[in-house]
C-alpha positions as CSV (number, residue, x, y, z in Angstrom):
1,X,44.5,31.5,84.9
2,X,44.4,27.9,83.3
3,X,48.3,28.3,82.4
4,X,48.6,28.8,86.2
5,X,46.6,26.0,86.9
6,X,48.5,24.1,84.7
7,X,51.6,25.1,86.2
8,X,50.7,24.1,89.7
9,X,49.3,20.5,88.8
10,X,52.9,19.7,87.2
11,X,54.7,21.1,90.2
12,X,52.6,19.2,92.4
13,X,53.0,16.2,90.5
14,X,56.8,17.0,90.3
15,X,56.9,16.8,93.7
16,X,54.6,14.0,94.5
17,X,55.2,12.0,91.0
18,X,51.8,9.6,91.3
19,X,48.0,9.0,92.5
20,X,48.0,12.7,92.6
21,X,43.6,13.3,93.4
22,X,41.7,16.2,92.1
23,X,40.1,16.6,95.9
24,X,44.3,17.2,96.4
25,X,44.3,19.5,93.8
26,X,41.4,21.7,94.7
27,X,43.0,22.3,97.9
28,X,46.4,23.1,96.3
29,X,44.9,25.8,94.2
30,X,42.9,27.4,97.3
31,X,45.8,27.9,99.1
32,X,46.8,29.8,96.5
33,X,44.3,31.7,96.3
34,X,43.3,30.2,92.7
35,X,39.2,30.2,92.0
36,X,38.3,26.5,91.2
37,X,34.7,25.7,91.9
38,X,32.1,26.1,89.3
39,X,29.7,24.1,87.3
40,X,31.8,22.1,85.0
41,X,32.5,18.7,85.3
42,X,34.8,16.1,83.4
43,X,33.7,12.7,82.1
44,X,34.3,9.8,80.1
45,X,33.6,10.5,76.2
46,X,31.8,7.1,75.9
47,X,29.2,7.8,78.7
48,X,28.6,11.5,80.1
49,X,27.2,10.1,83.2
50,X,30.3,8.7,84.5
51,X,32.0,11.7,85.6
52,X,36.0,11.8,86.7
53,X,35.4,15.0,88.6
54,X,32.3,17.8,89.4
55,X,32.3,20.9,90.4
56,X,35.3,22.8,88.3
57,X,35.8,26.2,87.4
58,X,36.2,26.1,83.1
59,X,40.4,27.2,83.7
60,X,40.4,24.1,85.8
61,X,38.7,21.3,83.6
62,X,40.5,23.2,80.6
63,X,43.9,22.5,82.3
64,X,43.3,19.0,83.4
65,X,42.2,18.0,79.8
66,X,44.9,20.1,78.1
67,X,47.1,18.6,80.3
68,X,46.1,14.7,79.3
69,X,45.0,15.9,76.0
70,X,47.0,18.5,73.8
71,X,50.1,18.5,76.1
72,X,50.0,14.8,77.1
73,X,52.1,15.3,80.4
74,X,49.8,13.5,82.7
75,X,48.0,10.6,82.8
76,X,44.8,9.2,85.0
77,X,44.3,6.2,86.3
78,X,42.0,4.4,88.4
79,X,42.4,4.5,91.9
80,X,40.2,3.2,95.0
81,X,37.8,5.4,96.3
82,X,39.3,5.4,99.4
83,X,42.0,7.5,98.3
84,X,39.2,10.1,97.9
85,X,38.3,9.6,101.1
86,X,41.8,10.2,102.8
87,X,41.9,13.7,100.7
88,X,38.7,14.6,101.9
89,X,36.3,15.1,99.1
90,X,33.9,12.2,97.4
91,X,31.2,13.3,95.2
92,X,27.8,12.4,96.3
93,X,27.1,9.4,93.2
94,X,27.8,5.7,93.6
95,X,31.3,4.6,92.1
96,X,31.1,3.4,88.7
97,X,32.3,-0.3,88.9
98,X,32.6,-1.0,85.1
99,X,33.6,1.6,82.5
100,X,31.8,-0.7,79.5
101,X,28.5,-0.5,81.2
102,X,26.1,2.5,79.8
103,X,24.7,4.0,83.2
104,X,21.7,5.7,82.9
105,X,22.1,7.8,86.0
106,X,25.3,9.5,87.0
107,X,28.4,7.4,88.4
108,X,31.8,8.2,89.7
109,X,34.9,6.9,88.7
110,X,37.7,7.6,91.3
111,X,41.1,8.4,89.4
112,X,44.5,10.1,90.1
113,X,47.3,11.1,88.3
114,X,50.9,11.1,87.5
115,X,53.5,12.0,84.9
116,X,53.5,11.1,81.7
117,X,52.2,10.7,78.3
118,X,49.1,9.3,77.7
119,X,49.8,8.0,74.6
120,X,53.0,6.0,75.0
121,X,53.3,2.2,74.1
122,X,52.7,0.1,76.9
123,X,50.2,2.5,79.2
């Protein structure tokens, strides 16, 4: 299932090519028909409690970090929460304003994605 999942973020971003949202995703995959909701969640490896997205089946959160990861075919950046909100879905903590800050409780931090390799000179 996470090669599948896989499959379908790259076609999507294919066809759409930037600020791709994970909100967008979710609702790619259940048209499918492609589970997607569990209890995983994806954060920033400096400070757990700013989380990039909640709520993710382990094929799902797999994918997306293989994806940025190992296969380095997408890459995330920050986007304004109100992109979030024109997709539909916001998780229910504030919006983490600055990524060098150590929260102590749990933060968002809207991002998107697009093509590419995370690791190229001048990303």
């Amino acid at each position: 299932m996470k090669e599948r999942i896989k499959e379908i973020i790259i076609e999507l971003l294919t066809q759409r090519a930037e600020n791709v949202s994970f909100a967008e995703i979710e609702r790619i995959l259940e048209r499918k028909g492609i589970s997607y909701l569990g209890d995983y969640s994806i954060h920033m490896p400096s400070n757990k409690n700013v989380k990039l997205w909640i709520g993710m089946s382990e094929d799902f959160c797999k994918a997306v970090v293989e994806l940025m990861f190992k296969d380095r075919t997408i890459i995330p950046r920050n986007v304004p929460s109100t992109l979030y909100i024109f997709d539909g879905k916001i998780p229910d903590y504030p919006v983490a304003e600055n990524l060098h800050h150590m929260y102590e409780t749990e933060r968002w931090f809207p991002i998107a994605f697009s093509l590419g390799n995370l690791y190229e000179e001048g990303i």
